[in-house]
Residue, then its C-alpha position, 0 to 999 in steps of 0.5 A: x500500500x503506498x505511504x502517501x494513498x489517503x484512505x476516504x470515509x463516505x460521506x453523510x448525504x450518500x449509503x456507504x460507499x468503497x474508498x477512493x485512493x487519494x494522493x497526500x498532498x499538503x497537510x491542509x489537504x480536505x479529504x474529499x469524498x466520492x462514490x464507487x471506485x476501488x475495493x475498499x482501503x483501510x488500515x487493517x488490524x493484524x495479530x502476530x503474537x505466537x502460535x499458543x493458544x488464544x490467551x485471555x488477553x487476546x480474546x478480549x482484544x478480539x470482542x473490543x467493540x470499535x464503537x461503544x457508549x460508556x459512562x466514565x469520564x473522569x479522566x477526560x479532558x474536556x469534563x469540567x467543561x460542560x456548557x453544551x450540556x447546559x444548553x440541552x437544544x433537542x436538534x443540537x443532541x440529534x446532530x451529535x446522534x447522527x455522527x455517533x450512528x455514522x461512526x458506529x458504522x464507517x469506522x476504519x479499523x484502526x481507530x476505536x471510539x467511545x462516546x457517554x451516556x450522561x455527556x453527549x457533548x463528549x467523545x474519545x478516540x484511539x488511532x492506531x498509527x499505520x504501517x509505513x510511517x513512524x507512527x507504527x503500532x503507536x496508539x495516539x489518543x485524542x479527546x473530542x468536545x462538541x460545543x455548544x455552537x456545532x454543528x456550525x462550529x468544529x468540534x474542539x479536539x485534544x491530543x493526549x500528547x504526554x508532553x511529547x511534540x509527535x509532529x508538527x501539527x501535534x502540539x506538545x499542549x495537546x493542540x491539533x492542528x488541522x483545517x477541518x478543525x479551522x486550526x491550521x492559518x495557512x489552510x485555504x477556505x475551502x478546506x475548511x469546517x463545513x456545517x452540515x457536510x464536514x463529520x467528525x469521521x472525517x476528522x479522525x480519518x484526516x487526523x490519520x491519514x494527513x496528520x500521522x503520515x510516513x514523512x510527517x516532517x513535510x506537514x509543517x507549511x515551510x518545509x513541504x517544498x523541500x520534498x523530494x530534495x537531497x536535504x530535506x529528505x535528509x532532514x526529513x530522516x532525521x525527524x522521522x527517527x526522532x519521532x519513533x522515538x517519542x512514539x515508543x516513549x508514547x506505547x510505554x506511557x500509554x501501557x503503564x497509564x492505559x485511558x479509562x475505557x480503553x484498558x482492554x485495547x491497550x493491553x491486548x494491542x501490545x500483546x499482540x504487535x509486541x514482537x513486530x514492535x521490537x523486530x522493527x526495532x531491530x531492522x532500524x538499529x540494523x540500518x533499516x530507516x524508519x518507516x520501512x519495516x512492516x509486517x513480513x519484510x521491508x517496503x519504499x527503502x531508499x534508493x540512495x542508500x541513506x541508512x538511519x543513523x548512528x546516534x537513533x540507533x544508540x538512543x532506541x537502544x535503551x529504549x528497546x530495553x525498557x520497552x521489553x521490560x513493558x511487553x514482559x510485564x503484560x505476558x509477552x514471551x520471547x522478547x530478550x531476542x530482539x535486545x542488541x548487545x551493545x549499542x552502535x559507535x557513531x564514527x567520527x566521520x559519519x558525525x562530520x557528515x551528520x552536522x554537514x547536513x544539519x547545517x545545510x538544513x538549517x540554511x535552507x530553513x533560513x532562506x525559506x523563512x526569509x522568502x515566505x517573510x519577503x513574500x509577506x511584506 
């Protein structure tokens, strides 16, 4: 599956309808929606634990509904803000109604949702990041708050970032920034929050397919001309490296703070992709690039030999390790295999060529800032 092939929900005025492919442009990109066209494309959900039999934990994950009306939401959060609530509007409550019965049944599988009996203004959701990108096998959790004013106005999302900046668009404070949200400036009107059209499907399919992409460095609206160029495929490497690293900060966070009503998921997802987890791990520390390895072999591995660095590798060493101790504490056998023995020597010319490019990336950032200010004023 290409990298960069977005994958489409159908839209609210028409019956459920195939994906269309779409090719990733910009971030600010809308996710249009069309009938017909190829077999259906999306992200699917896979087990390769061991060959034991069925454990409790993965019966669990099996029977874990992908959409589901709870009632705790202590931990949410939006919860101290309840002025939707207050207003109570009978056509406000059956809009929302209506999003919750298109999710309930066009939800891709990789991204689990939970609304509440007693807070219809509320919504969570878990995206699983995909095959391809540095976001694999990552669950990323969002919040969702249905203001008073929708659905003229966008929901409110939040990124439960565990003070980690995952992406450009993914704040450290938990900001998401996106045109459908109307929270990205250089996005252009028409990709904009449209009532009674945009849903929050949309939204969350865009947050995955736009925001958690294969090369999320070229979201940032200053860098995505450097596409394709030696240097910023350079330094789009080096982000990505970057990013898996707080990404697998995020799976042990998330594995010894697993959010209310999504407890069962956590565990059994990580049960289940552990072992994938750490062998791409351990393609990366072998000089694989990050996002490369997926399930059964290697895909998109650059033509000109660039390999991932030394100083990611010798930092995803001690990671691995804690990462191993995380998967032993939920049941996970076999882990010690996919654990290096010492960490990689960066050497001393690699270092020189490692801060050539940074330098080149910075001048580049330089005169790109400067043309966009020039093109300002």
């Amino acid at each position: 599956m290409d990298p960069q092939v977005v994958e489409i929900p159908p839209p609210v005025h028409q019956k459920p309808s195939r994906f269309k492919k779409q090719k990733q442009t910009d971030l600010h990109d809308v996710i249009d929606l069309e009938a017909g066209g190829d077999d259906l494309l999306v992200p699917t959900r896979s087990t390769t634990i061991t060959n034991d039999p069925e454990s409790e934990t993965l019966k669990k994950l099996r029977s874990f509904k992908q959409f589901d009306i709870v009632v705790d939401t202590s931990d949410h959060h939006y919860v101290t803000n309840n002025s939707s609530m207050k207003q109570n509007r009978t056509s406000w409550a059956k809009k929302i109604q209506k999003e919750w019965k298109i999710l309930e049944k066009h939800l891709p599988e990789t991204i689990f949702v939970r609304v509440f009996e007693s807070r219809m203004d509320l919504l969570r959701a878990v995206i699983i990041g995909a095959e391809g990108t540095p976001y694999h096998d990552g669950l990323f959790l969002f919040d969702v708050l249905f203001p008073s004013g929708y659905p003229n106005e966008p929901p409110l999302v939040y990124h439960h970032s565990r003070g980690l900046r995952l992406n450009p668009n993914l704040y450290d404070n938990g900001k998401v920034c996106l045109s459908l949200l109307n929270t990205y400036d250089h996005g252009r009107e028409n990709e904009k929050w449209t009532p009674g059209v945009s849903t929050m499907l949309q939204v969350l399919v865009s947050i995955q397919g736009l925001i958690l992409s294969a090369k999320p460095l070229f979201n940032a609206p200053l860098i995505g001309f450097m596409s394709g160029t030696q240097i910023g495929e350079a330094l789009s490497l080096k982000y990505s490296e970057d990013t898996f690293i707080q990404s697998v900060r995020t799976m042990m966070y998330t594995m010894k703070n697993p959010p209310k009503n999504f407890e069962e998921l956590v565990v059994g997802h990580f049960y289940s992709r552990a072992h994938d987890i750490l062998a791409s791990c351990k393609a990366y520390m072998e000089g694989v690039q990050v996002g490369c390895f997926v399930k059964g072999g290697f895909q998109d591995v650059d033509k000109g030999g660039r390999k991932s660095s030394d100083k990611f590798k010798a930092g995803l060493l001690g990671y691995v390790k804690l990462l191993v101790q995380d998967f032993e504490k939920i049941g996970v056998k076999d882990c010690q295999k996919f654990i290096f023995p010492t960490s990689p020597k960066q050497t001393p010319l690699k270092k020189l060529f490692t801060l050539c490019f940074f330098f080149l990336g910075l001048i580049a950032l330089f005169l790109a800032y400067s043309k966009f200010s020039i093109a300002l004023f």
